[in-house]
N, C-alpha and C positions, 0 to 999 in steps of 0.2 A: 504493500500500500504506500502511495506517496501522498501526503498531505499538503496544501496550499492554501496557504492566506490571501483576502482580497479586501477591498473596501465594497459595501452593498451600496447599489444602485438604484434601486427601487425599495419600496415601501413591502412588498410580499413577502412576507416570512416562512411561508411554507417549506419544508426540506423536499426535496426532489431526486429521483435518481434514476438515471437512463444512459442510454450510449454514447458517449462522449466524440462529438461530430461537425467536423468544420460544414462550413455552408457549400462548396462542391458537393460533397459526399449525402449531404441532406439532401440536398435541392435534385440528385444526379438518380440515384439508385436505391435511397434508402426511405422505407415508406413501413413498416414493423415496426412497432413497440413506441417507446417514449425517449425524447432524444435531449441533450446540453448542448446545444449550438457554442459550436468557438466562432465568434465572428470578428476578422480581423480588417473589415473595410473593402473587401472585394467584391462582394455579390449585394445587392439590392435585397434590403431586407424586407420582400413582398408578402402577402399572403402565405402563400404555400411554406416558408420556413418557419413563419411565427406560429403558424399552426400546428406544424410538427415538432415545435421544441417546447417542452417542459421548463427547461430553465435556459440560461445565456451567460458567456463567460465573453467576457471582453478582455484584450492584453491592456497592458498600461501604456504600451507604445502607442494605441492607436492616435490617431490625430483627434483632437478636444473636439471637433463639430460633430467628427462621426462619433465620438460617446456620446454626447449629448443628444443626437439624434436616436441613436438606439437603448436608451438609458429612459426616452422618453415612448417609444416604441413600447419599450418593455413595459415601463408601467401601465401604459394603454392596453397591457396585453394581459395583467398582471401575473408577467414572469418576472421570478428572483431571479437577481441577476450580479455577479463580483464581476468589480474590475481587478484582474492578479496579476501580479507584480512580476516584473520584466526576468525572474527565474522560471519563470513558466514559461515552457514551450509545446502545443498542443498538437502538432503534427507526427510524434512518434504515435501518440494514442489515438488518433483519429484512422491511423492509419490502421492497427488493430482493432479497430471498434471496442478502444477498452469503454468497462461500466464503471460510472463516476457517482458521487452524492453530494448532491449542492445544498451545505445547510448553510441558509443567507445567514438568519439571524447570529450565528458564530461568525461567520465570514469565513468560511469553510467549503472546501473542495477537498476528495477524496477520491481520489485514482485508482482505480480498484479495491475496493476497500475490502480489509479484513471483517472476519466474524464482529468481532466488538465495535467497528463503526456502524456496519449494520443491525443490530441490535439495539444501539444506543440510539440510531438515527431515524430510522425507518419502523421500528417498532416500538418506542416509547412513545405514548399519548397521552399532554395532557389533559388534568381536567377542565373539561369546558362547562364554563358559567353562560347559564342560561339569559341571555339580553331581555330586556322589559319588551313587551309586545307593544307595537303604535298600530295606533290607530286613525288614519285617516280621513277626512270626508269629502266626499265624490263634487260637495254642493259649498260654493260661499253664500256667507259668511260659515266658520267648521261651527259644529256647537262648542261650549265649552268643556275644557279637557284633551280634546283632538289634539293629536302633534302635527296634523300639517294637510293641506288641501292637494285632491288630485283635480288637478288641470286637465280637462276636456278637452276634445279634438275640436280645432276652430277653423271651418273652410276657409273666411275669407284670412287668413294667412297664406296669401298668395306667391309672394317674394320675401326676399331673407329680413332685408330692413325694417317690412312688416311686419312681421314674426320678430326680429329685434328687440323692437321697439315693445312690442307688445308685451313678451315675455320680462325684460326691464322694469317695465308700468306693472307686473305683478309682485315681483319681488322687489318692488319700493313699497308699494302697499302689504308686504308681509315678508318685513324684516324678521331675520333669525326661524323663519316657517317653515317645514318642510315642503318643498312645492314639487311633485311629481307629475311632469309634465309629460301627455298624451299624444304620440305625434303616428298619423297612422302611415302603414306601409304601401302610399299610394303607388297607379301604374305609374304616374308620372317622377322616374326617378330622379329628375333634376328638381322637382318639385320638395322632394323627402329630405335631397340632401342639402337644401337650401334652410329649410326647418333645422334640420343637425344642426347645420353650421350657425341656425339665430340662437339656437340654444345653447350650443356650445360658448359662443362668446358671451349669453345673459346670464352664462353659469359664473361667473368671474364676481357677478353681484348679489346672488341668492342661491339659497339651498337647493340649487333643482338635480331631480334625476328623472332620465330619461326611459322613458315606457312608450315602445313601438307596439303598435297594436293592427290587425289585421294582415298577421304575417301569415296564418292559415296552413304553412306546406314546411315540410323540410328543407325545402329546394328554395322560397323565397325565406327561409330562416338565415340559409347561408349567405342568400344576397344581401339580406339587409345587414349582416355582421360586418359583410367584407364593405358595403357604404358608409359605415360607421367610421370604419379603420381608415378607407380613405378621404373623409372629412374633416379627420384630424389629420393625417398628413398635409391634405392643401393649406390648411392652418398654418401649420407649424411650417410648411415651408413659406409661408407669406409671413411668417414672423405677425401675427396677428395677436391681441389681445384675447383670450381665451381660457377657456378649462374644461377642456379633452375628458377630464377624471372624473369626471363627475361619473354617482352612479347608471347603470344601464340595463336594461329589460327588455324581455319579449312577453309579450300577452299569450299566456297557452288559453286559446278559446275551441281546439279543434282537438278531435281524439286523433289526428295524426301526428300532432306536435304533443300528446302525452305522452303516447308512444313510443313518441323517435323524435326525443327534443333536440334541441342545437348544442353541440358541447364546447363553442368558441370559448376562450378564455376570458375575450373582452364583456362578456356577459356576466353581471355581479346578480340577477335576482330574475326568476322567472315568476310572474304574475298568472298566476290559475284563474279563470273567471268561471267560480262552481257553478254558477247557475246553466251557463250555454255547454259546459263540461257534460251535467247532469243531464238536460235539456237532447245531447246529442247522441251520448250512450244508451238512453232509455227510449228515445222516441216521444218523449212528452215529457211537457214543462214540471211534472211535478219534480220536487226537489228530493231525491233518495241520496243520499254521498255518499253510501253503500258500496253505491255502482261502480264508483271510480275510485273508491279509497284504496285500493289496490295498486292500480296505476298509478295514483301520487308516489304512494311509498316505493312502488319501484325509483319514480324517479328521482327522490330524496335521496334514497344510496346511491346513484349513479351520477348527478350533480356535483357542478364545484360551486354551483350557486347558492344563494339565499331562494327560501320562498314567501311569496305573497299571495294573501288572496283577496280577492276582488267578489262581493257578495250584496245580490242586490234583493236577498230574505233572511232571514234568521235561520241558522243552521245548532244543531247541539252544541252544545260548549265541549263537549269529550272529540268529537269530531276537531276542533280545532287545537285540542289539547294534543291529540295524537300528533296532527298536521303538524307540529309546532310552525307555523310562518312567523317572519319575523316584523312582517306590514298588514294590516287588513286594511280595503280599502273599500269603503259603503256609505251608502246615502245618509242625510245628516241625520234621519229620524234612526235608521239604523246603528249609526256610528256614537248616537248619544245612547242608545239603549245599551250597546258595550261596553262603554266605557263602565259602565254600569258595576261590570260583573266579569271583566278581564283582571 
């Protein structure tokens, strides 16, 4: 085992371990298992690589733009990520496909690691304290209690400046609010990504997180990841006033995104909307969460995400005790009766 020290890059604490793999070797032949990208400024850090690496090791040699550029990639992607120090050199190992363990929060790389790295790394878990549950409301003004208003899809948000502006004018009027802002996954993609990008920049002045909705398919789940990733790219290369990090969501309203949800990394919380879930399993509106409580909890172990649910009738309290979400998101008559009893 060879051990190396780095400075962390990102915010992601998670420890990770995979095939330790420059970007030829990723980008070229390798498509199996979970990978540590070495990136040393040669290849365009596009889609296809960020998706296939688990974590990202940067040398200290590389040139300060190109860290900063994939330093801010990475947390957009949220991979841990060291910069290590100019005794490191990744092309013997890359060329063995050796297996590495990136534990950020040590600032920690491990090169083939022995039994007691792994042990210590990969199978020690702490324990996890359970977050206060928020509660949202669908409707302004929230009742009182709510931690913060979801924002509704608004047509005439035609162009980005209107949507700017807009988004701006609600987070002046609810300083310090959680504001989950609705934006749907029109055909018109110039359209969607003009929205990104007014929210991206009103993110700079209030608490928003972004929840795409009417993504319906697996297939437009991916596209709407990869317009995400490229919205913050146009940003960041326009050197624009911005905040790319904010949190980010898809709406699971279809049983084929229960199914076979998206497993991008830039996705921090998947929003369940139980009723059209309910609604689509059963063939009629009555509300059973019988039906689908199955397929949440598959998806709960399979997620690197948060969950949220979006609930426009009163469900059991044990049903969202199991669920544990970490948002609920319901109209104000409903969001005032929770708060109740949460």
């Amino acid at each position: 085992m060879i051990e190396y020290s780095g400075k962390r890059m990102t915010s992601a604490l998670n420890t990770v371990a995979g095939h330790l793999l420059n970007a030829r070797t990723l980008a070229s032949h390798y498509a199996d298992g979970a990978a540590i990208l070495i990136w040393d400024g040669s290849y365009e850090l596009d889609e296809e690589l960020l998706s296939g690496a688990v974590g990202m090791i940067l040398p200290s040699f590389l040139d300060p733009d190109k860290r900063r550029l994939a330093s801010s990639l990475a947390e957009f992607c949220h991979l841990p990520t060291l910069c290590i120090s100019p005794s490191f050199s990744g092309a013997d190992f890359c060329e063995h496909s050796s297996i590495a363990i990136l534990a950020p929060s040590e600032g920690k790389l491990f090169v083939n690691p022995d039994i007691e790295a792994i042990t210590s790394y990969l199978y020690y878990r702490p324990y996890i304290i359970r977050k206060k549950l928020s509660v949202l409301s669908m409707q302004a003004p929230s009742p009182e209690g709510c931690d913060g208003i979801v924002i509704q899809e608004n047509e005439r948000l035609v162009d980005e400046e209107t949507a700017y502006e807009y988004f701006c004018e609600i987070a002046d009027q609810n300083t310090g609010v959680k504001l989950v802002a609705k934006i749907p996954f029109s055909e018109s993609k110039d359209l969607f990504k003009a929205r990104i990008r007014a929210l991206y920049r009103a993110g700079v002045w209030g608490r928003f997180s972004l929840l795409c909705t009417q993504v319906k398919t697996p297939a437009r789940a991916i596209e709407c990841t990869s317009l995400m990733r490229s919205v913050f790219c146009s940003l960041e290369g326009e050197h624009r006033e911005f905040n790319g990090f904010i949190k980010k969501g898809i709406c699971i309203d279809t049983p084929l995104l229960l199914l076979e949800p998206p497993k991008h990394r830039i996705l921090d919380f998947f929003c369940l909307d139980i009723n059209a879930l309910c609604a689509s399993f059963s063939g009629n509106m009555d509300l059973d969460c019988c039906e689908i409580e199955k397929y949440i909890d598959t998806l709960k172990k399979a997620a690197l995400a948060d969950l949220s649910l979006c609930l426009n009738s009163p469900v059991p309290p044990e049903f969202i005790e199991r669920i544990s979400p970490k948002e609920i998101y319901a109209n104000a008559a409903l969001a005032e009766q929770m708060i109740t009893w949460i």
